[in-house]
C-alpha positions as CSV (number, residue, x, y, z in Angstrom):
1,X,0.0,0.0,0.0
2,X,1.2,3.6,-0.6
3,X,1.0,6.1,2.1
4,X,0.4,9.9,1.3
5,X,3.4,11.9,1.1
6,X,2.9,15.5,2.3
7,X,2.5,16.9,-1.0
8,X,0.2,14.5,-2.3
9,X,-2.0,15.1,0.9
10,X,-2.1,18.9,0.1
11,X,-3.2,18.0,-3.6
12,X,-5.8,16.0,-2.2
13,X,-7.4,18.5,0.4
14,X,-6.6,21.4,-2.3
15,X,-9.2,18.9,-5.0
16,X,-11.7,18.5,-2.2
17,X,-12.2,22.5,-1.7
18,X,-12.4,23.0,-5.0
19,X,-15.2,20.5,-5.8
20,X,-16.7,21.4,-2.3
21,X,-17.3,24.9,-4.0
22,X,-18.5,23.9,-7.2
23,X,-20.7,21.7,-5.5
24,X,-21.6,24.5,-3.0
25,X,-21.9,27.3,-6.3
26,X,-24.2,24.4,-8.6
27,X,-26.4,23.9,-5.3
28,X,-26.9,27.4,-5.0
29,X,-27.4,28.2,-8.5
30,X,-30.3,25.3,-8.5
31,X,-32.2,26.5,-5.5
32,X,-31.8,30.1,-6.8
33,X,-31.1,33.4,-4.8
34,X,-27.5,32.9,-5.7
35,X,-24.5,31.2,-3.5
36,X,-23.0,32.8,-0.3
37,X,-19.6,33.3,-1.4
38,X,-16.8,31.1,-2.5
39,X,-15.6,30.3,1.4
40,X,-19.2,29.5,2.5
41,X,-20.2,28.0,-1.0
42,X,-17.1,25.3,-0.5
43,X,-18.5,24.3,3.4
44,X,-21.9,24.0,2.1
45,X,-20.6,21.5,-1.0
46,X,-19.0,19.7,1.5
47,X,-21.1,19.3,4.5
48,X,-23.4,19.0,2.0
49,X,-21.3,15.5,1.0
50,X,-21.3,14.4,4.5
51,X,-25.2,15.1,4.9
52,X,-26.1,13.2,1.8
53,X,-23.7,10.2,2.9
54,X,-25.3,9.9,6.1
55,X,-28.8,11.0,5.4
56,X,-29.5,8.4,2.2
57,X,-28.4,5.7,3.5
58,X,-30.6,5.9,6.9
59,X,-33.1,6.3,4.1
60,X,-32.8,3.6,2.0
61,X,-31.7,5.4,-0.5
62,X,-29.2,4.1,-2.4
63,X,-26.0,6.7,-3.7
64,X,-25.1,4.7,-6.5
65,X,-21.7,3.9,-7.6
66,X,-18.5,6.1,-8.9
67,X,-18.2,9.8,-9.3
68,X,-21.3,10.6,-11.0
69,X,-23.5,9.2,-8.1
70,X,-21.4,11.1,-5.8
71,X,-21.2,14.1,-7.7
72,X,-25.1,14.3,-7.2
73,X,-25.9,12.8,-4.4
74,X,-23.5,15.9,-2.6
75,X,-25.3,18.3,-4.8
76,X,-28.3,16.9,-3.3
77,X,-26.9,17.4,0.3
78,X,-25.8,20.5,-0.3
79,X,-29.0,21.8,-1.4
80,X,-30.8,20.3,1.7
81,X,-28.3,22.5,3.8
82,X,-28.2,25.9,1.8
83,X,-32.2,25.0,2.4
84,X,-31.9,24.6,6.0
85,X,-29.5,27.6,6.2
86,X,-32.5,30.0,4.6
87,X,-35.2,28.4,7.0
88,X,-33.1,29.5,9.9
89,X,-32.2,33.0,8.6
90,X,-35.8,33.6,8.6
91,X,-36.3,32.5,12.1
């Protein structure tokens, strides 16, 4: 097995912002009203992954295999949490 050199790690975390915030921007862009910035845009795409990991499964609902069924199912989480971010704002 191959262990991550320090480099390699940085690559990796530097890949996961980056699609974090595309995933944040695309959710934002589909429930309209715009994103909340490229920081806040990146958390939301990637809580958004760890919501839809946790949350389909304890539904049944299965994520599907490879990138593409990831891809979505994190744009599905993150739209659930830019959703329960505007329900509280309201409050």
């Amino acid at each position: 097995m191959h262990a991550m050199t320090g480099e390699s790690l940085l690559i990796a975390f530097i890949i996961w912002i980056v699609v974090g915030a595309i995933i944040g921007w695309l959710a934002g862009v589909l429930v309209q009203g715009g994103g909340f910035g490229f920081i806040a845009d990146a958390l939301i795409g990637i809580f958004g992954s760890v919501v839809a990991g946790w949350l389909f499964p304890q539904l049944g609902v299965p994520l599907g295999g490879g990138l593409v069924g990831s891809v979505l199912a994190s744009i599905v989480g993150a739209i659930i949490v830019i959703v329960v971010i505007r329900l509280l704002r309201r409050i």
